[in-house]
TIKOLVEX-177011 format. One record per residue (C-alpha): z, y, x; residue in one letter. Coordinates in steps of 0.05 Angstrom, whole numbers, padded with zeros to 5 digits, always signed. Layout:
N
ZYXA ...
//
This chain:
472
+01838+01931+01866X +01912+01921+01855X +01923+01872+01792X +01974+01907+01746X +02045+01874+01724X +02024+01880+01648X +01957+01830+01670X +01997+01778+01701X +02036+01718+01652X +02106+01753+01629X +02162+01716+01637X +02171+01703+01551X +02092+01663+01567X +02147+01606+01602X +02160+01556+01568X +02232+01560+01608X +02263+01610+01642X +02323+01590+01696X +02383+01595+01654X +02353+01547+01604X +02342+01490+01660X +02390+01435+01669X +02449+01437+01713X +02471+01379+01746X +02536+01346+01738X +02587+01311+01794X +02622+01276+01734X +02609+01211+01701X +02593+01213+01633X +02595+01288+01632X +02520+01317+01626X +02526+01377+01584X +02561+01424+01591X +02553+01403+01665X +02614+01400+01712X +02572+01412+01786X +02595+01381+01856X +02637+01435+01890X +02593+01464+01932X +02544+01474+01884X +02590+01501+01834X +02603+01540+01895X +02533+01568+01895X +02530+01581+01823X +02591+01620+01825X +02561+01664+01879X +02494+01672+01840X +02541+01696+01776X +02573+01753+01832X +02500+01772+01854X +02491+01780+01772X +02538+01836+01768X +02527+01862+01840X +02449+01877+01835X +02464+01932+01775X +02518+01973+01822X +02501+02035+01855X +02469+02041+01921X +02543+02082+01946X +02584+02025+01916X +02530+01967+01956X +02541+02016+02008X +02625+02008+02015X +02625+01940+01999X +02573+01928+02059X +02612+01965+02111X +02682+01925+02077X +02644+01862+02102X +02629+01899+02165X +02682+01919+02192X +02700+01841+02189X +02641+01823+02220X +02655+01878+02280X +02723+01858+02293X +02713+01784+02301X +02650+01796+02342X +02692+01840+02388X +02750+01803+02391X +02716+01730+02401X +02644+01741+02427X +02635+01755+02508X +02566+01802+02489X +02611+01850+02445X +02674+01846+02490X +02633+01882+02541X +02579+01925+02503X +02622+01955+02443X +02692+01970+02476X +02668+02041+02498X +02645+02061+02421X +02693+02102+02387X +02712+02089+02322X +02698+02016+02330X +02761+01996+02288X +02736+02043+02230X +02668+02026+02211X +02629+02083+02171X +02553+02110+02165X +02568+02164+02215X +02608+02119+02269X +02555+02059+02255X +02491+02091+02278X +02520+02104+02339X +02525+02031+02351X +02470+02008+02408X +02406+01970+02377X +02399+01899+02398X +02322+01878+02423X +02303+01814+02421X +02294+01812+02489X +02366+01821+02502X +02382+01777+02460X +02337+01722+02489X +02381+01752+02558X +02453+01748+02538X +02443+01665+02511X +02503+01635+02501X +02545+01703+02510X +02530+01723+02440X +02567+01665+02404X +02633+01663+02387X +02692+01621+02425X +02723+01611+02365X +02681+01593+02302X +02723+01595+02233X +02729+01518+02229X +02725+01537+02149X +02652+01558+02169X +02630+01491+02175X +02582+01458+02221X +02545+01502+02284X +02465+01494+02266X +02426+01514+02331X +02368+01563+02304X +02309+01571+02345X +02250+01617+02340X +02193+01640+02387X +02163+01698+02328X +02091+01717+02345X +02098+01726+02410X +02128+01663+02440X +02189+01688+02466X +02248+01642+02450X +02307+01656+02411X +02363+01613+02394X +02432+01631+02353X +02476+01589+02318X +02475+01587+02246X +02532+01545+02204X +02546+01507+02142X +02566+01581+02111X +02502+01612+02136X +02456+01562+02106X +02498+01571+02043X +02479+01636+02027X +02407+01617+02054X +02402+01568+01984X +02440+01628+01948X +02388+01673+01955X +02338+01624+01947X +02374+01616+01879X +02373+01683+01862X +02297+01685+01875X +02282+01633+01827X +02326+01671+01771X +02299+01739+01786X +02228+01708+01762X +02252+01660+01728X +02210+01600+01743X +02212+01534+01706X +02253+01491+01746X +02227+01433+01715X +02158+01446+01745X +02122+01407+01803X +02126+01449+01865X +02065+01451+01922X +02086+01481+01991X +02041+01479+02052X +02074+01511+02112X +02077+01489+02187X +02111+01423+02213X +02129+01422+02274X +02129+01338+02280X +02079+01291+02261X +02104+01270+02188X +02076+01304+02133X +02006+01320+02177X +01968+01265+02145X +01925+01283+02081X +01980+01245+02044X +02033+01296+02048X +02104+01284+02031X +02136+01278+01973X +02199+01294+01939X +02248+01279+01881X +02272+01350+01878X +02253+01426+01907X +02294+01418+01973X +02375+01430+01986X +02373+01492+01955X +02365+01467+01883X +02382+01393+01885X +02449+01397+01887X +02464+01441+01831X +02395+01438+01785X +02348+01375+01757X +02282+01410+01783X +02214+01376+01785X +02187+01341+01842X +02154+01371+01905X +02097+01350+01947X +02087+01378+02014X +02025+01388+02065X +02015+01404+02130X +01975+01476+02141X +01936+01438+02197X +01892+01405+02145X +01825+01437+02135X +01813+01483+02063X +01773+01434+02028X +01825+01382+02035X +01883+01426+02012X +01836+01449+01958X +01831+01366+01935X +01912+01366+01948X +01918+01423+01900X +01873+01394+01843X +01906+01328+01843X +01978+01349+01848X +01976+01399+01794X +02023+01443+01812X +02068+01501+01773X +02082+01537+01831X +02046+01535+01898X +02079+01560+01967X +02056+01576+02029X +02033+01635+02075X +01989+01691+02060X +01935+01665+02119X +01936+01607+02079X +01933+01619+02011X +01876+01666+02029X +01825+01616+02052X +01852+01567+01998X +01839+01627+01931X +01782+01644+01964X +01745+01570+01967X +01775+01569+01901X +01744+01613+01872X +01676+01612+01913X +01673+01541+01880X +01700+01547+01810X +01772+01505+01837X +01819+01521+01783X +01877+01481+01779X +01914+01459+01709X +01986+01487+01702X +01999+01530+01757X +02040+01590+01735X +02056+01624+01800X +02039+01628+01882X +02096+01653+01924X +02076+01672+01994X +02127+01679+02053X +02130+01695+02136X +02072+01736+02134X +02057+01806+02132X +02022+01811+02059X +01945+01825+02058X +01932+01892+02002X +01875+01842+01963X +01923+01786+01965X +01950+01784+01897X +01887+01802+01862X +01848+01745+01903X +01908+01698+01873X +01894+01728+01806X +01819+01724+01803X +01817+01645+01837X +01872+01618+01793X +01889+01674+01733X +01966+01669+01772X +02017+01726+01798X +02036+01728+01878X +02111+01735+01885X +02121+01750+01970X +02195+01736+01994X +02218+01777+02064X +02257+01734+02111X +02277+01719+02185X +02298+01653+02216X +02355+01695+02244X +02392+01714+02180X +02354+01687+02120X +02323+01726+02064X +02324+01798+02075X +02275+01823+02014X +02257+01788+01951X +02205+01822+01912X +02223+01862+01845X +02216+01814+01780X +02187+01874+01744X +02151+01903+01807X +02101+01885+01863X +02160+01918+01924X +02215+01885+01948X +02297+01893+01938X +02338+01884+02002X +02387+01834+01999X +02451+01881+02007X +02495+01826+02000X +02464+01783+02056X +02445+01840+02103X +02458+01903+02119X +02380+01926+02129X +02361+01997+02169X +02288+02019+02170X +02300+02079+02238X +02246+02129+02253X +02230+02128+02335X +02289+02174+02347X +02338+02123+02305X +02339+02159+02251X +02337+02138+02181X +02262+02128+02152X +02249+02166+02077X +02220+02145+02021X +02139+02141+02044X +02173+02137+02123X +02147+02069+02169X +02205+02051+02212X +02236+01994+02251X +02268+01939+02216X +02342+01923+02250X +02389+01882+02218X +02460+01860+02215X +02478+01803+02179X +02542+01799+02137X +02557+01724+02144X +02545+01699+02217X +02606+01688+02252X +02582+01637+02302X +02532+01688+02327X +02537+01757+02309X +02479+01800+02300X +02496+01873+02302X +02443+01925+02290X +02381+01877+02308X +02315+01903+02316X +02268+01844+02285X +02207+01869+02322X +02185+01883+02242X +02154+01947+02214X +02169+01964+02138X +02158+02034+02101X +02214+02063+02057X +02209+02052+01979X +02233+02103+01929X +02304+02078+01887X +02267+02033+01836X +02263+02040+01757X +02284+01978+01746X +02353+01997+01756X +02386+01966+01812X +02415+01999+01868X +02392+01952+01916X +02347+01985+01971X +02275+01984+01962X +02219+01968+02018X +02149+01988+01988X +02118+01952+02046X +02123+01894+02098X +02083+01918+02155X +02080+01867+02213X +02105+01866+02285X +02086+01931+02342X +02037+01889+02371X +01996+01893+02317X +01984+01966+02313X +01918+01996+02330X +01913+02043+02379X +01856+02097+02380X +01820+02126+02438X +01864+02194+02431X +01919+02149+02439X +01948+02150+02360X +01973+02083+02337X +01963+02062+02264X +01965+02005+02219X +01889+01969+02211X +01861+01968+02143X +01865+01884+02131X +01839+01882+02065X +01770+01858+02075X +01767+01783+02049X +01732+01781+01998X +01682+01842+02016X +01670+01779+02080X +01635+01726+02040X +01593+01778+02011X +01561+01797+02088X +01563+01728+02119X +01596+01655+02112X +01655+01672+02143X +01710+01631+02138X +01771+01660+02181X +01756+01722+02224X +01813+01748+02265X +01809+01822+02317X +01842+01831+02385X +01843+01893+02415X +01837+01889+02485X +01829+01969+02511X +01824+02037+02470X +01755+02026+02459X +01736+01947+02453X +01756+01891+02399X +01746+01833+02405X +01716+01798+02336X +01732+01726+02327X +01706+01694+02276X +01701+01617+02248X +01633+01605+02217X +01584+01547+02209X +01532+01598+02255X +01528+01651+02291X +01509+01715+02254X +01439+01752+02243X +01430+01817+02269X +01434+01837+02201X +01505+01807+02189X +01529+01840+02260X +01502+01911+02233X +01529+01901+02168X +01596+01872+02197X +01610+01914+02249X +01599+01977+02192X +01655+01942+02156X +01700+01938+02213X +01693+02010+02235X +01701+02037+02167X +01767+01991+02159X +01792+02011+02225X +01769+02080+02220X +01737+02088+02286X +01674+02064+02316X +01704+02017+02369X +01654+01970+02412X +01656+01902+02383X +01646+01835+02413X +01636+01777+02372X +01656+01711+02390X +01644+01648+02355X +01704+01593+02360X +01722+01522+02318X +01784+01552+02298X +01836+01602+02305X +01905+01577+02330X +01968+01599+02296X +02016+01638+02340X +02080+01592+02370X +02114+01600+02296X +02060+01567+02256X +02045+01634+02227X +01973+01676+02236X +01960+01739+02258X +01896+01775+02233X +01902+01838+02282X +01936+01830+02350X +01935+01897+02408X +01941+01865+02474X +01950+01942+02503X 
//
């Protein structure tokens, strides 16, 4: 069961909100009011326009988006080999509009992964600071690299900002993250640790400090990390902070002061937040976002969906004939970011799967997405060939049948999955019976299952795990 927004702590239980946190000031001798270094007064200044632009009306995010656009299209035709080639025969190039822009062609990852260096400009805006090579493999391995810049990674920390003043988290608060490193520091049970939150924050706000740890460390050991650092907010992915709540809260681990879990590169689980609320008495706040073009969705202050980030992205969710999706409607997620000019992505399909929120009651006119629903390959197909999303929410229900402590399903034809599961022994015949009723009534058919018993499940190339994967 879903854990209502009236349960969880409101923001007046804070002892702080954002705005009363202290800024930090460039000048000697000057501490209050602050006078910030440039570029963070920079950042502030663009988290004051987000202020008034979050209210406007979808039509008026709508024309300023396709201003930016036709910017973005211009240069990208004018200075990027890719575009040069694939968007001279497109009428109406010059005058970008809804009508003329869905006629644009989509751009797969697999062609971007093709064209390489032919998708970057030959002439970056030197006022766009440094190139940053960006590299990503997603679930599936394939590797991706654009080139980010100084200006890209500015609006990466903008949005970040805006995230942390939409819920209004006590900056001065000690903040836990445990995410994937790709090198060896930071792997050992004694973490990292930090002065500030990261580049976001530090150069504009005195925040708390910040201890990091590896996700490679075992639960028990996180659970210890989490217990002695006391944290106020604790972030990491959902395949993490699942085990973690759940050997919480199978073991009476409640830690003092934490006020809030934020989950990110993950497709959410549906008992997620009320696992985080039953273990630790805490809201789940889940952020959308893409190595590609930074945050995409933050979730609603006042509600559990999420609010497209208009200003970063312009963000379609197309049916299978490229349509628009509707309210209720699961589409594709392609995106076009507003602020790469080293390498332009025009109309790029993610791989993602979202459904289609209704305008929401809190009043701004940014879109809504109801849902985050994963990548293609993890649909389930059924024997009569329809493809749906599985039913994930089973941790909890898990513990109760067996001592099962990370279970994971491949699909491997239309009528076999594969069960892996990491347990300290194998199941009864009991558990199988009982398990294997579970699975069928989650996936809603009676597929043949075959268990198999393994140390541990590997995260895909991106450090992130997949609980469903269809190798049809």
């Amino acid at each position: 069961m879903m854990t209502s927004k009236s349960e969880m702590p409101s923001c007046t239980d804070k002892a702080r909100n954002f705005w009363d946190t202290q800024y930090r000031s460039a000048v000697s001798g000057i501490g209050w009011p602050a006078i910030p270094a440039p570029v963070a007064a920079s950042k502030l200044a663009q988290l004051f326009q987000l202020e008034q632009s979050q209210w406007w009306t979808p039509g008026q995010l709508q024309d300023m988006q396709f201003r930016q656009l036709q910017q973005v299209v211009r240069f990208a035709c004018e200075t990027v080999p890719f575009y040069r080639q694939h968007l001279k025969e497109f009428p109406g190039i010059h005058k970008i509009d809804p009508e003329s822009w869905r006629n644009l062609p989509i751009l797969s990852r697999q062609a971007l992964h093709r064209a390489g260096q032919q998708l970057r400009s030959e002439r970056i805006p030197k006022e766009h600071g440094r190139q940053i090579p960006v590299r990503t493999s997603g679930s599936t391995g394939m590797v991706v690299e654009v080139l980010a810049t100084d200006l890209t990674q500015f609006f990466w920390q903008v949005f970040c900002l805006r995230d942390h003043h939409w819920h209004r988290r006590d900056m001065q608060g000690k903040l836990l993250v445990i995410r994937y490193i790709k090198d060896q520091t930071g792997k050992s049970a004694d973490g990292l640790h930090n002065r500030g939150w990261g580049s976001a924050t530090d150069d504009a706000i005195h925040t708390g400090p910040a201890a990091l740890y590896s996700i490679l460390l075992d639960v028990p050991c996180l659970a210890a990390r989490l217990m002695e650092e006391k944290p106020a907010y604790l972030l990491s992915h959902p395949s993490v902070l699942l085990g973690l709540a759940q050997h919480c809260l199978d073991n009476g681990i409640r830690p003092h002061g934490l006020q809030e879990v934020r989950s990110l590169g993950e497709s959410l689980p549906e008992s997620l937040r009320d696992l985080c609320h039953r273990a630790w008495g805490v809201p789940l706040v889940d952020v959308y976002s893409c190595q590609e073009a930074g945050y995409l969705a933050l979730q609603c202050p006042e509600h559990e969906h999420y609010h497209v980030q208009s200003e970063n992205v312009l963000l379609e969710v197309l049916d299978d004939a490229g349509r628009p999706c509707k309210p209720g409607e699961i589409g594709r997620v392609v995106i076009t970011s507003l602020n790469n000019f080293a390498t332009p992505l025009i109309r790029y399909e993610l791989g993602d799967y979202a459904e289609v929120g209704e305008p929401c009651p809190c009043g701004r006119g940014l879109p809504v997405l109801k849902r985050i629903m994963g990548r293609y390959r993890n649909l389930l197909t059924l024997p009569n060939g329809e493809q749906r999303w599985p039913r994930l929410g089973y941790e909890s229900p898990l513990q109760e049948i067996a001592p099962i402590e990370l279970m994971q399903m491949i699909q491997h034809s239309v009528n076999e999955i594969e069960v892996r599961l990491v347990m300290p022994r194998p199941l009864t015949e009991a558990e199988k019976t009982r398990l294997g009723a579970f699975i069928h009534k989650n996936l809603g058919h009676p597929f043949q299952l075959r268990f198999e018993y393994v140390d541990t499940i590997r995260n895909s190339a991106n450090g992130k795990l997949e609980q469903f994967i269809s190798k049809l």
